[in-house]
C-alpha positions in Angstrom: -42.2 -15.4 51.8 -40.2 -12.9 54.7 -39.5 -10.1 53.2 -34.9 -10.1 52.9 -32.4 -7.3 53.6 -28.9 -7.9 52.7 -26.4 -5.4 54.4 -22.7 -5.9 52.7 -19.5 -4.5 53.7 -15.6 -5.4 53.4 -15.4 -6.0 56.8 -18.5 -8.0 59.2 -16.7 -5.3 62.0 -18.0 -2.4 60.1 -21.9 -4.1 61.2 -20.9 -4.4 64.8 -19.6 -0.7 64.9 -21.8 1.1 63.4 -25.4 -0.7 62.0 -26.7 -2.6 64.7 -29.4 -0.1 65.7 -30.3 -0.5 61.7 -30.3 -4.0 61.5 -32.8 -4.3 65.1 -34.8 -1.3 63.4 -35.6 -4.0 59.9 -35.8 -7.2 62.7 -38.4 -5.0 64.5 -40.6 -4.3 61.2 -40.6 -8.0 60.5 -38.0 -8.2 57.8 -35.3 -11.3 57.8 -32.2 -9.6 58.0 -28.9 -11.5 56.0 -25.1 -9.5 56.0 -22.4 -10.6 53.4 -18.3 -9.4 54.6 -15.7 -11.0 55.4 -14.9 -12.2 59.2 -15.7 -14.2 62.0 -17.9 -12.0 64.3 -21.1 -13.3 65.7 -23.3 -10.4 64.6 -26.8 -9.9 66.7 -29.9 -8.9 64.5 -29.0 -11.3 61.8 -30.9 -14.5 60.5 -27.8 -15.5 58.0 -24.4 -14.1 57.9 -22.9 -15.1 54.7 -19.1 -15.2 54.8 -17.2 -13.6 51.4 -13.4 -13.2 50.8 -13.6 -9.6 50.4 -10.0 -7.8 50.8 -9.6 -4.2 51.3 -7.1 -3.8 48.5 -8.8 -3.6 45.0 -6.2 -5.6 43.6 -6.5 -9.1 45.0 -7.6 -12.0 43.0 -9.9 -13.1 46.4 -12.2 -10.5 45.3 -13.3 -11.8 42.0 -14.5 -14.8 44.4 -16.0 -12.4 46.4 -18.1 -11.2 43.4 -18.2 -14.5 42.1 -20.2 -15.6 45.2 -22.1 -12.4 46.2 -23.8 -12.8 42.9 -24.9 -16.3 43.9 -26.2 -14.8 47.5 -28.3 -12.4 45.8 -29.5 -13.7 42.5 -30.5 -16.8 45.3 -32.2 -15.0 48.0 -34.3 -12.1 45.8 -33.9 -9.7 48.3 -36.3 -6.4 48.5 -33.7 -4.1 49.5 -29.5 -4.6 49.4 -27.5 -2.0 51.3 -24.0 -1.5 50.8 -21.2 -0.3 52.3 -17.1 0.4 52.5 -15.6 1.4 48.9 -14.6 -2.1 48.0 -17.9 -3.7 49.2 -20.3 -1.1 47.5 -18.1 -1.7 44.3 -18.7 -5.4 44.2 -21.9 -5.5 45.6 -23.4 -3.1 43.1 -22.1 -5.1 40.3 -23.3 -8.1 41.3 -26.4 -6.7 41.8 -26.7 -5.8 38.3 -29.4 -8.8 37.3 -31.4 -8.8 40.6 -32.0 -4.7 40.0 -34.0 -5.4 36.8 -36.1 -7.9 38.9 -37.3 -5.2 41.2 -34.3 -5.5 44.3 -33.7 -1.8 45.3 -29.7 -0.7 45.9 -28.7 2.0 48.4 -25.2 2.7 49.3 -24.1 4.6 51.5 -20.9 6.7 50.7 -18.5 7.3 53.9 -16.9 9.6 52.6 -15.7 9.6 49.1 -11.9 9.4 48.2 -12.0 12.7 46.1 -12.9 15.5 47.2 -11.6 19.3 47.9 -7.6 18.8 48.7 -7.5 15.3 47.9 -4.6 14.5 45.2 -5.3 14.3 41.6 -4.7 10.8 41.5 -7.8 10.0 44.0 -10.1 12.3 41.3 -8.6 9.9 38.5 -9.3 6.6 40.0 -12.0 6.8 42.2 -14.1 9.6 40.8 -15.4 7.6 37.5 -15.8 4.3 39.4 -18.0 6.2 42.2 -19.9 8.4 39.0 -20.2 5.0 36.9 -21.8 2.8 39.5 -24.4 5.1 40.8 -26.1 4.6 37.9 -26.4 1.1 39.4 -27.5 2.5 42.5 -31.0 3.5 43.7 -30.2 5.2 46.5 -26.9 7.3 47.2 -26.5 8.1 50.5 -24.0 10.6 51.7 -22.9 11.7 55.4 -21.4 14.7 54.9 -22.7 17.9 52.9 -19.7 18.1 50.7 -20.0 15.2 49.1 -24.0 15.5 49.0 -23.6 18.7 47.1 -20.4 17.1 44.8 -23.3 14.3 43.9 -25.4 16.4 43.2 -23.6 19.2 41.3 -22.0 16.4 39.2 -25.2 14.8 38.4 -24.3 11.3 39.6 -26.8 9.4 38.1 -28.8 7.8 40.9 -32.6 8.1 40.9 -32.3 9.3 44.5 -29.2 11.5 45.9 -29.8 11.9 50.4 -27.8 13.2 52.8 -27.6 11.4 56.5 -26.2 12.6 59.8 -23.5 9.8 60.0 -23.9 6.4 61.8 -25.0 8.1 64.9 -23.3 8.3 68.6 -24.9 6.3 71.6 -25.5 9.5 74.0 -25.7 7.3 77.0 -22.8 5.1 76.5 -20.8 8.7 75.7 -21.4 11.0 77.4 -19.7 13.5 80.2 -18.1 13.1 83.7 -19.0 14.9 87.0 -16.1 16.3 88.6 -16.0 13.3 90.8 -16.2 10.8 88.1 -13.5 12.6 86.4 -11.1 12.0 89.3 -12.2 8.7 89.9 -11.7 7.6 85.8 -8.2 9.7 86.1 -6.8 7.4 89.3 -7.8 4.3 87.4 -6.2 5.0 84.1 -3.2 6.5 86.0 -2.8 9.7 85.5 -2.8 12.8 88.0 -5.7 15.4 88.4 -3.5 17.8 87.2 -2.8 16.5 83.7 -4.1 18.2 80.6 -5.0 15.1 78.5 -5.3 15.2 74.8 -6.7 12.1 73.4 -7.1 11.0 69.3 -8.3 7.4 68.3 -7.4 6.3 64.8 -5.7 3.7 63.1 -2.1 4.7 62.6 -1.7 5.4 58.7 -0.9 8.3 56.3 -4.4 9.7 56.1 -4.7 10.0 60.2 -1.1 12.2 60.3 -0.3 11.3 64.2 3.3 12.6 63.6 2.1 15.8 63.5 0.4 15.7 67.2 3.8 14.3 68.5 5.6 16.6 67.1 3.0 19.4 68.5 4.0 17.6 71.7 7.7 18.2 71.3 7.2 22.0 71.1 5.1 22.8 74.2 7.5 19.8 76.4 9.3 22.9 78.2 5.9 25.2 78.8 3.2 22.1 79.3 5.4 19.5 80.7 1.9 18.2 82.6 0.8 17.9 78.8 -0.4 14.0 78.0 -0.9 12.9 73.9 -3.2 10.0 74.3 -3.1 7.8 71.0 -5.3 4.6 70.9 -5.4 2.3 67.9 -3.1 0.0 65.8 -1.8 0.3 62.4 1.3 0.1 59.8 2.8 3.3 61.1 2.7 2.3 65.1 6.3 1.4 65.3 7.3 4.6 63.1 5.3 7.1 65.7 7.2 5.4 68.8 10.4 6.1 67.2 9.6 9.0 66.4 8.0 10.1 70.0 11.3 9.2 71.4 13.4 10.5 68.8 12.1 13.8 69.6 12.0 13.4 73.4 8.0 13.1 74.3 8.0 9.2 74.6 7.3 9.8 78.1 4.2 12.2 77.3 2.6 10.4 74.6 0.7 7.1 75.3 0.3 5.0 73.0 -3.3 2.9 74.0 -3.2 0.4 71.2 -6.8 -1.3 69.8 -9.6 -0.2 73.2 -12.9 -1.5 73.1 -13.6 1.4 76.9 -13.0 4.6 74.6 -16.4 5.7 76.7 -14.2 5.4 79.7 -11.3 6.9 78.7 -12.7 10.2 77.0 -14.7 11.6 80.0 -11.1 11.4 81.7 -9.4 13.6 79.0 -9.6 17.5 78.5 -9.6 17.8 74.7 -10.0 16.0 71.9 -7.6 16.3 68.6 -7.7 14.9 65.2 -5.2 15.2 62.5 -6.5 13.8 59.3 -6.2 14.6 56.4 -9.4 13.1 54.9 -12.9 12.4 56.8 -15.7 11.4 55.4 -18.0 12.0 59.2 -15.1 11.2 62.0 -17.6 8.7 64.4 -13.9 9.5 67.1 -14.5 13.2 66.8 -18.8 12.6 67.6 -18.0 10.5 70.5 -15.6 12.9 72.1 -18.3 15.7 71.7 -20.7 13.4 73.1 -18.2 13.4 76.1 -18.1 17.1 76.4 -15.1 17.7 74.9 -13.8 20.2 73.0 -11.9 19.9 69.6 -8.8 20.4 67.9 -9.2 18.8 64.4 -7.2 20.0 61.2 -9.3 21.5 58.3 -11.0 19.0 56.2 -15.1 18.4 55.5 -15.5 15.6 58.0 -14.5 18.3 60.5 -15.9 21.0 59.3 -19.4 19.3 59.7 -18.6 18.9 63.4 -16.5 21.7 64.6 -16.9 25.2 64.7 -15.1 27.8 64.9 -14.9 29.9 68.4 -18.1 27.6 68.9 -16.8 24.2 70.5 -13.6 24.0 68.8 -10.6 24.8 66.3 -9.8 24.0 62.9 -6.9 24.2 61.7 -4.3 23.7 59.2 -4.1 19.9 58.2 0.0 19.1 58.6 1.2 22.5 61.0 2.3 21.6 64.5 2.5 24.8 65.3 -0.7 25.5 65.3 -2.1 22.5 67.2 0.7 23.1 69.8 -1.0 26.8 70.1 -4.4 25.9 70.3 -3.8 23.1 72.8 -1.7 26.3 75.1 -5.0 28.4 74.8 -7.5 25.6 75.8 -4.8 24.5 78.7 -4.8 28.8 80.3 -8.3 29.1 79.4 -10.9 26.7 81.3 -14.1 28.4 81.4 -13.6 28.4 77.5 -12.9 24.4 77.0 -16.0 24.2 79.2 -18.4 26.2 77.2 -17.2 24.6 73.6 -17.7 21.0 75.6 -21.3 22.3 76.7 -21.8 23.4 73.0 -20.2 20.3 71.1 -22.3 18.2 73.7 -25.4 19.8 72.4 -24.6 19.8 68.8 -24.4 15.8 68.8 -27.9 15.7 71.2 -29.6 17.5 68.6 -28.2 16.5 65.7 -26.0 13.6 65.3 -27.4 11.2 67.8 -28.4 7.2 67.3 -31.2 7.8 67.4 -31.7 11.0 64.8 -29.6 9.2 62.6 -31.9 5.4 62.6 -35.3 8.2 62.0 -33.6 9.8 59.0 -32.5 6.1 57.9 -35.7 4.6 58.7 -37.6 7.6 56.4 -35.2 6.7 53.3 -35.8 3.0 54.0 -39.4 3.2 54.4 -39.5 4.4 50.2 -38.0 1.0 49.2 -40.6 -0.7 51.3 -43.1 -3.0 49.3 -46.1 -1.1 50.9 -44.8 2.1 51.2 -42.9 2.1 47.8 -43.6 5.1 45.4 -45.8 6.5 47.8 -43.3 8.4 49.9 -41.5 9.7 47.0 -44.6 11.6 45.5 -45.3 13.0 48.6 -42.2 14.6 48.6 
Protein backbone atom coordinates (compact mmCIF):
# COMPACT_ATOMS: atom_id res chain seq x y z
CA UNK A 1 0.00 0.00 0.00
CA UNK A 2 1.54 3.90 -1.36
CA UNK A 3 2.18 5.62 1.34
CA UNK A 4 -0.93 8.99 1.37
CA UNK A 5 -0.42 12.71 2.09
CA UNK A 6 -3.45 14.80 2.46
CA UNK A 7 -2.82 18.63 2.13
CA UNK A 8 -6.23 20.63 3.20
CA UNK A 9 -6.97 24.19 2.82
CA UNK A 10 -10.27 26.51 2.48
CA UNK A 11 -9.38 27.34 -0.70
CA UNK A 12 -7.65 24.51 -3.69
CA UNK A 13 -5.94 28.28 -4.84
CA UNK A 14 -4.01 28.39 -1.67
CA UNK A 15 -2.13 24.76 -3.31
CA UNK A 16 -1.49 26.45 -6.63
CA UNK A 17 0.04 29.63 -4.89
CA UNK A 18 2.02 28.60 -2.62
CA UNK A 19 2.64 24.35 -2.19
CA UNK A 20 3.35 23.10 -5.40
CA UNK A 21 7.18 22.78 -4.94
CA UNK A 22 5.80 20.69 -1.61
CA UNK A 23 3.47 18.58 -3.20
CA UNK A 24 6.39 17.61 -6.35
CA UNK A 25 8.89 17.27 -3.29
CA UNK A 26 6.32 14.04 -1.58
CA UNK A 27 5.53 12.94 -5.64
CA UNK A 28 9.30 12.78 -5.92
CA UNK A 29 9.85 10.48 -2.65
CA UNK A 30 7.21 8.16 -3.89
CA UNK A 31 4.34 9.22 -1.80
CA UNK A 32 0.53 9.46 -3.45
CA UNK A 33 -0.30 12.84 -2.90
CA UNK A 34 -4.47 13.68 -2.26
CA UNK A 35 -5.69 17.69 -1.38
CA UNK A 36 -9.14 18.30 0.21
CA UNK A 37 -10.56 22.51 -0.37
CA UNK A 38 -12.98 23.81 -1.99
CA UNK A 39 -12.70 24.82 -5.97
CA UNK A 40 -12.31 23.93 -9.32
CA UNK A 41 -8.59 24.20 -10.14
CA UNK A 42 -6.72 21.44 -11.88
CA UNK A 43 -3.89 21.12 -9.37
CA UNK A 44 -0.50 19.34 -10.82
CA UNK A 45 1.29 16.91 -8.23
CA UNK A 46 -1.96 15.43 -7.16
CA UNK A 47 -3.27 11.81 -7.54
CA UNK A 48 -6.95 12.71 -6.01
CA UNK A 49 -8.27 16.13 -5.38
CA UNK A 50 -11.20 15.73 -3.21
CA UNK A 51 -13.69 18.63 -3.45
CA UNK A 52 -15.29 19.95 0.17
CA UNK A 53 -17.75 22.85 0.81
CA UNK A 54 -15.47 24.69 2.96
CA UNK A 55 -16.46 28.53 3.36
CA UNK A 56 -14.22 31.14 4.66
CA UNK A 57 -16.70 32.44 7.15
CA UNK A 58 -16.87 30.20 10.41
CA UNK A 59 -20.39 30.61 10.49
CA UNK A 60 -21.91 28.76 7.52
CA UNK A 61 -23.84 25.72 7.86
CA UNK A 62 -21.74 24.29 4.51
CA UNK A 63 -18.97 23.75 6.87
CA UNK A 64 -20.45 21.17 9.11
CA UNK A 65 -20.62 19.22 5.59
CA UNK A 66 -17.28 20.04 5.09
CA UNK A 67 -16.29 18.27 8.39
CA UNK A 68 -18.94 15.90 7.85
CA UNK A 69 -17.03 14.65 4.69
CA UNK A 70 -13.38 15.40 5.49
CA UNK A 71 -13.86 12.88 8.24
CA UNK A 72 -14.98 10.32 5.73
CA UNK A 73 -11.73 11.32 3.33
CA UNK A 74 -9.54 10.59 6.17
CA UNK A 75 -10.90 7.89 8.33
CA UNK A 76 -11.15 6.18 4.45
CA UNK A 77 -7.74 6.75 3.07
CA UNK A 78 -5.36 6.17 6.49
CA UNK A 79 -3.12 8.66 5.51
CA UNK A 80 0.63 8.82 7.09
CA UNK A 81 0.84 12.38 7.26
CA UNK A 82 -2.23 15.25 6.99
CA UNK A 83 -1.09 18.83 6.55
CA UNK A 84 -3.29 21.67 7.05
CA UNK A 85 -3.68 24.87 6.20
CA UNK A 86 -5.91 28.46 6.26
CA UNK A 87 -7.64 29.09 9.74
CA UNK A 88 -10.93 27.55 8.75
CA UNK A 89 -9.34 24.52 7.10
CA UNK A 90 -6.80 23.69 9.98
CA UNK A 91 -9.87 24.10 12.34
CA UNK A 92 -11.91 21.45 10.60
CA UNK A 93 -9.30 19.37 9.49
CA UNK A 94 -7.79 18.82 12.91
CA UNK A 95 -11.05 17.89 14.29
CA UNK A 96 -11.83 15.47 11.92
CA UNK A 97 -8.74 14.10 12.34
CA UNK A 98 -9.30 13.33 15.84
CA UNK A 99 -9.89 9.32 15.30
CA UNK A 100 -7.27 8.79 12.55
CA UNK A 101 -4.45 10.45 15.13
CA UNK A 102 -4.88 7.64 17.62
CA UNK A 103 -4.32 5.16 14.68
CA UNK A 104 -0.85 6.60 14.05
CA UNK A 105 -1.75 9.61 11.12
CA UNK A 106 0.61 12.48 12.09
CA UNK A 107 -1.02 16.31 11.95
CA UNK A 108 1.03 19.35 11.05
CA UNK A 109 -0.43 22.68 10.50
CA UNK A 110 1.01 25.32 9.53
CA UNK A 111 -0.09 28.73 11.13
CA UNK A 112 0.09 31.82 8.56
CA UNK A 113 -0.06 34.01 10.76
CA UNK A 114 -2.21 33.80 13.72
CA UNK A 115 -5.21 36.36 14.22
CA UNK A 116 -3.88 37.55 17.73
CA UNK A 117 -1.03 38.85 18.16
CA UNK A 118 0.90 42.20 19.38
CA UNK A 119 -1.72 45.22 18.38
CA UNK A 120 -4.35 43.04 17.25
CA UNK A 121 -7.82 43.92 19.05
CA UNK A 122 -8.94 42.21 22.17
CA UNK A 123 -11.65 40.64 20.43
CA UNK A 124 -9.15 38.52 17.95
CA UNK A 125 -7.29 37.35 21.53
CA UNK A 126 -10.88 36.25 22.76
CA UNK A 127 -11.95 34.23 19.86
CA UNK A 128 -9.23 32.97 18.11
CA UNK A 129 -6.58 32.56 20.81
CA UNK A 130 -8.38 29.42 22.76
CA UNK A 131 -9.44 27.84 19.47
CA UNK A 132 -5.66 28.14 18.07
CA UNK A 133 -4.29 26.99 22.03
CA UNK A 134 -7.19 24.12 22.20
CA UNK A 135 -6.55 22.43 18.87
CA UNK A 136 -2.83 22.17 18.97
CA UNK A 137 -3.18 19.73 21.39
CA UNK A 138 -4.65 17.89 18.32
CA UNK A 139 -1.80 18.84 16.40
CA UNK A 140 1.66 17.09 16.03
CA UNK A 141 3.37 19.55 14.35
CA UNK A 142 2.77 23.47 14.64
CA UNK A 143 4.40 25.16 12.17
CA UNK A 144 4.92 28.92 12.29
CA UNK A 145 6.37 31.46 9.64
CA UNK A 146 7.10 34.17 11.47
CA UNK A 147 9.23 34.49 14.92
CA UNK A 148 6.50 36.22 16.80
CA UNK A 149 4.21 33.80 16.66
CA UNK A 150 6.92 30.96 17.09
CA UNK A 151 7.98 32.56 20.37
CA UNK A 152 3.93 33.29 21.40
CA UNK A 153 3.65 29.23 20.86
CA UNK A 154 6.09 28.63 22.65
CA UNK A 155 5.96 31.03 25.62
CA UNK A 156 2.29 30.09 25.95
CA UNK A 157 2.99 26.48 25.92
CA UNK A 158 0.63 25.42 23.16
CA UNK A 159 0.44 21.97 23.62
CA UNK A 160 1.83 20.48 20.52
CA UNK A 161 4.48 17.76 20.74
CA UNK A 162 6.54 19.75 18.26
CA UNK A 163 6.55 23.75 17.99
CA UNK A 164 9.02 24.88 14.34
CA UNK A 165 9.47 27.85 12.87
CA UNK A 166 9.69 28.05 8.75
CA UNK A 167 10.80 30.82 6.40
CA UNK A 168 7.30 31.29 4.72
CA UNK A 169 6.16 29.61 1.44
CA UNK A 170 9.26 30.65 -0.34
CA UNK A 171 9.71 33.10 -3.48
CA UNK A 172 10.70 31.64 -7.08
CA UNK A 173 14.09 33.75 -7.51
CA UNK A 174 14.01 33.28 -11.17
CA UNK A 175 10.57 34.03 -11.92
CA UNK A 176 11.17 37.37 -9.54
CA UNK A 177 13.79 38.72 -9.87
CA UNK A 178 15.44 42.37 -11.07
CA UNK A 179 15.48 44.40 -14.43
CA UNK A 180 18.58 45.75 -16.35
CA UNK A 181 18.26 49.23 -17.15
CA UNK A 182 17.13 48.14 -20.49
CA UNK A 183 14.55 45.82 -19.41
CA UNK A 184 13.33 48.42 -17.17
CA UNK A 185 12.53 50.71 -20.06
CA UNK A 186 11.33 48.16 -22.23
CA UNK A 187 8.68 46.63 -19.17
CA UNK A 188 7.82 50.66 -18.60
CA UNK A 189 6.79 51.28 -22.57
CA UNK A 190 4.66 48.18 -22.37
CA UNK A 191 2.70 48.84 -19.24
CA UNK A 192 2.50 52.52 -20.34
CA UNK A 193 4.07 54.55 -18.23
CA UNK A 194 7.07 57.05 -18.87
CA UNK A 195 10.82 56.49 -17.85
CA UNK A 196 10.46 59.28 -15.66
CA UNK A 197 7.76 57.89 -13.35
CA UNK A 198 8.43 57.01 -9.78
CA UNK A 199 6.17 53.96 -9.46
CA UNK A 200 4.96 52.65 -6.19
CA UNK A 201 3.34 49.38 -6.47
CA UNK A 202 1.21 47.18 -3.48
CA UNK A 203 -0.72 43.91 -4.33
CA UNK A 204 -3.43 42.96 -1.83
CA UNK A 205 -6.90 42.15 -1.77
CA UNK A 206 -8.84 45.34 -0.96
CA UNK A 207 -10.16 44.89 2.76
CA UNK A 208 -9.78 46.45 6.25
CA UNK A 209 -6.69 44.54 7.30
CA UNK A 210 -4.62 45.75 3.85
CA UNK A 211 -5.56 49.74 4.69
CA UNK A 212 -5.07 51.05 0.83
CA UNK A 213 -6.76 54.31 1.90
CA UNK A 214 -3.98 55.23 3.59
CA UNK A 215 -1.53 55.01 0.40
CA UNK A 216 -4.03 57.12 -1.55
CA UNK A 217 -4.32 59.38 0.76
CA UNK A 218 -0.22 59.49 1.05
CA UNK A 219 -0.79 60.14 -2.64
CA UNK A 220 -2.92 63.22 -2.18
CA UNK A 221 -0.25 64.95 -0.06
CA UNK A 222 2.82 64.80 -2.29
CA UNK A 223 0.26 65.54 -5.78
CA UNK A 224 1.81 69.21 -5.86
CA UNK A 225 5.74 68.08 -5.10
CA UNK A 226 5.63 64.44 -6.94
CA UNK A 227 3.13 64.99 -9.56
CA UNK A 228 5.36 62.12 -11.71
CA UNK A 229 4.31 60.06 -8.53
CA UNK A 230 2.24 56.62 -9.77
CA UNK A 231 0.32 54.38 -6.73
CA UNK A 232 0.04 51.09 -8.44
CA UNK A 233 -2.76 48.87 -6.67
CA UNK A 234 -3.47 45.33 -8.05
CA UNK A 235 -6.01 43.06 -6.63
CA UNK A 236 -9.87 42.89 -6.07
CA UNK A 237 -11.93 42.99 -3.03
CA UNK A 238 -15.09 44.44 -0.97
CA UNK A 239 -13.50 47.86 -0.56
CA UNK A 240 -12.39 48.34 -4.53
CA UNK A 241 -15.32 50.56 -5.32
CA UNK A 242 -14.75 52.57 -1.89
CA UNK A 243 -10.84 53.25 -2.78
CA UNK A 244 -11.88 54.64 -6.38
CA UNK A 245 -14.22 56.97 -4.76
CA UNK A 246 -12.13 57.85 -2.55
CA UNK A 247 -8.90 58.36 -5.13
CA UNK A 248 -11.03 60.75 -6.88
CA UNK A 249 -12.67 62.31 -4.13
CA UNK A 250 -9.35 63.47 -3.13
CA UNK A 251 -8.05 64.32 -6.53
CA UNK A 252 -5.24 61.35 -7.27
CA UNK A 253 -7.59 59.21 -9.52
CA UNK A 254 -5.37 60.10 -12.25
CA UNK A 255 -2.08 58.86 -10.21
CA UNK A 256 -3.36 55.78 -8.76
CA UNK A 257 -3.98 52.69 -10.88
CA UNK A 258 -6.00 50.46 -9.90
CA UNK A 259 -4.61 46.81 -11.65
CA UNK A 260 -7.41 44.57 -10.50
CA UNK A 261 -6.67 40.43 -10.05
CA UNK A 262 -2.82 39.92 -12.29
CA UNK A 263 -1.54 36.70 -12.76
CA UNK A 264 2.30 39.01 -14.55
CA UNK A 265 3.05 40.60 -10.99
CA UNK A 266 6.87 39.29 -12.07
CA UNK A 267 6.43 41.63 -14.98
CA UNK A 268 5.03 44.43 -13.43
CA UNK A 269 7.45 44.78 -10.25
CA UNK A 270 10.84 45.04 -12.04
CA UNK A 271 9.11 48.09 -13.82
CA UNK A 272 8.32 49.92 -10.44
CA UNK A 273 10.71 51.81 -8.00
CA UNK A 274 9.40 50.87 -4.55
CA UNK A 275 7.35 48.69 -3.00
CA UNK A 276 4.69 49.65 -0.15
CA UNK A 277 2.45 47.82 2.09
CA UNK A 278 -0.03 49.07 4.52
CA UNK A 279 -1.43 46.32 6.58
CA UNK A 280 -2.18 46.14 9.49
CA UNK A 281 -1.78 42.36 10.20
CA UNK A 282 0.83 39.90 8.30
CA UNK A 283 1.48 36.76 9.20
CA UNK A 284 4.88 36.54 6.23
CA UNK A 285 3.59 39.07 3.35
CA UNK A 286 4.60 36.45 0.13
CA UNK A 287 3.82 40.51 -1.98
CA UNK A 288 6.44 42.07 0.13
CA UNK A 289 9.22 38.73 -0.68
CA UNK A 290 8.52 38.99 -4.21
CA UNK A 291 9.08 42.64 -4.52
CA UNK A 292 12.51 42.19 -2.67
CA UNK A 293 13.12 39.46 -4.90
CA UNK A 294 12.71 42.20 -7.61
CA UNK A 295 15.16 44.53 -6.12
CA UNK A 296 13.00 46.76 -4.61
CA UNK A 297 12.93 48.55 -1.76
CA UNK A 298 10.20 48.83 0.96
CA UNK A 299 7.86 50.94 2.53
CA UNK A 300 5.68 48.68 4.78
CA UNK A 301 3.84 49.95 8.08
CA UNK A 302 5.01 48.35 11.46
CA UNK A 303 3.62 44.94 12.07
CA UNK A 304 5.63 41.28 12.59
CA UNK A 305 5.06 40.14 8.96
CA UNK A 306 7.19 43.15 8.17
CA UNK A 307 9.36 43.33 10.57
CA UNK A 308 10.67 39.86 9.49
CA UNK A 309 11.41 41.24 6.13
CA UNK A 310 12.30 44.89 6.31
CA UNK A 311 14.92 46.60 8.03
CA UNK A 312 15.50 49.56 9.09
CA UNK A 313 18.05 51.99 7.07
CA UNK A 314 18.89 48.41 5.67
CA UNK A 315 16.51 47.90 2.55
CA UNK A 316 13.61 49.60 3.77
CA UNK A 317 11.18 51.67 6.16
CA UNK A 318 8.74 50.78 8.68
CA UNK A 319 6.48 52.72 9.72
CA UNK A 320 3.46 53.69 11.55
CA UNK A 321 0.57 51.31 10.48
CA UNK A 322 -2.52 54.08 9.60
CA UNK A 323 -0.14 57.72 9.18
CA UNK A 324 -0.01 59.02 5.62
CA UNK A 325 2.26 61.27 6.49
CA UNK A 326 4.82 59.28 7.03
CA UNK A 327 4.53 57.02 3.89
CA UNK A 328 4.15 60.25 1.92
CA UNK A 329 7.79 61.21 3.57
CA UNK A 330 9.43 58.15 3.03
CA UNK A 331 8.27 57.78 -0.59
CA UNK A 332 9.83 61.88 -1.01
CA UNK A 333 13.24 60.46 0.43
CA UNK A 334 13.47 57.29 -1.73
CA UNK A 335 12.19 59.56 -4.95
CA UNK A 336 15.60 62.58 -4.14
CA UNK A 337 17.70 59.84 -3.04
CA UNK A 338 18.66 57.01 -5.83
CA UNK A 339 21.87 55.61 -4.93
CA UNK A 340 19.94 54.79 -1.59
CA UNK A 341 16.78 52.87 -3.19
CA UNK A 342 19.43 51.06 -5.03
CA UNK A 343 21.56 49.79 -2.15
CA UNK A 344 18.30 48.74 0.03
CA UNK A 345 17.08 46.87 -3.38
CA UNK A 346 20.68 45.17 -3.59
CA UNK A 347 20.33 44.36 0.16
CA UNK A 348 16.45 43.14 0.20
CA UNK A 349 17.50 41.11 -3.03
CA UNK A 350 20.04 39.38 -0.93
CA UNK A 351 18.07 38.84 2.10
CA UNK A 352 15.35 36.77 0.08
CA UNK A 353 18.53 34.73 -1.81
CA UNK A 354 19.79 33.75 1.34
CA UNK A 355 17.05 33.39 3.31
CA UNK A 356 13.55 33.21 2.17
CA UNK A 357 13.94 31.46 -1.25
CA UNK A 358 11.86 28.25 -2.69
CA UNK A 359 14.11 26.53 -2.38
CA UNK A 360 15.35 27.21 1.51
CA UNK A 361 12.04 27.13 2.40
CA UNK A 362 11.06 23.13 0.63
CA UNK A 363 14.81 22.03 2.69
CA UNK A 364 13.54 23.39 5.99
CA UNK A 365 9.99 21.72 5.00
CA UNK A 366 11.41 18.69 3.80
CA UNK A 367 13.68 18.27 7.35
CA UNK A 368 10.32 18.60 9.46
CA UNK A 369 8.59 16.23 6.99
CA UNK A 370 11.20 13.71 6.93
CA UNK A 371 10.41 13.16 11.14
CA UNK A 372 6.77 11.95 10.26
CA UNK A 373 8.22 9.66 7.75
CA UNK A 374 7.60 5.81 8.44
CA UNK A 375 11.39 5.15 8.06
CA UNK A 376 12.72 8.06 9.32
CA UNK A 377 10.15 8.50 12.23
CA UNK A 378 11.58 9.02 15.82
CA UNK A 379 14.87 8.88 14.52
CA UNK A 380 15.26 12.50 13.51
CA UNK A 381 13.76 13.76 16.70
CA UNK A 382 16.41 12.06 19.04
CA UNK A 383 19.09 13.24 17.05
CA UNK A 384 18.08 16.48 17.76
Amino acid sequence: MSKKILFCATVDFHFKAFHLPTMKWFKEQGWEVHVAAAGNIDLPFTDQKHVIPIHRSPFRKENVKAYQELKAIINQNQYKIIHCHTPLGGVLTRLAAKEARKKGTKVLYTAHGFHFCKGAPYINWLLYYPIEKKLAAFTDCLITINREDYVLAVEQRFPSPHIELVNGVGVDTTRFQPATEKQKKELRLKLGFKQDDFILFYAAEFNKNKNQKVLINAIATLKDELPKARLLLAGEGILLEECKRLAEKIGVYSQVEFLGFRKDIDQILPACDVAVGSSYREGLPVNIMEAMACGLPVVASDNRGHRELVFEEYNGFLLKENCSSEFSAAWKNLYTNTEQRKLFGLNGRKLILNKFNEEAVRLQLAEIYKKYMPEQEGVLWEAR
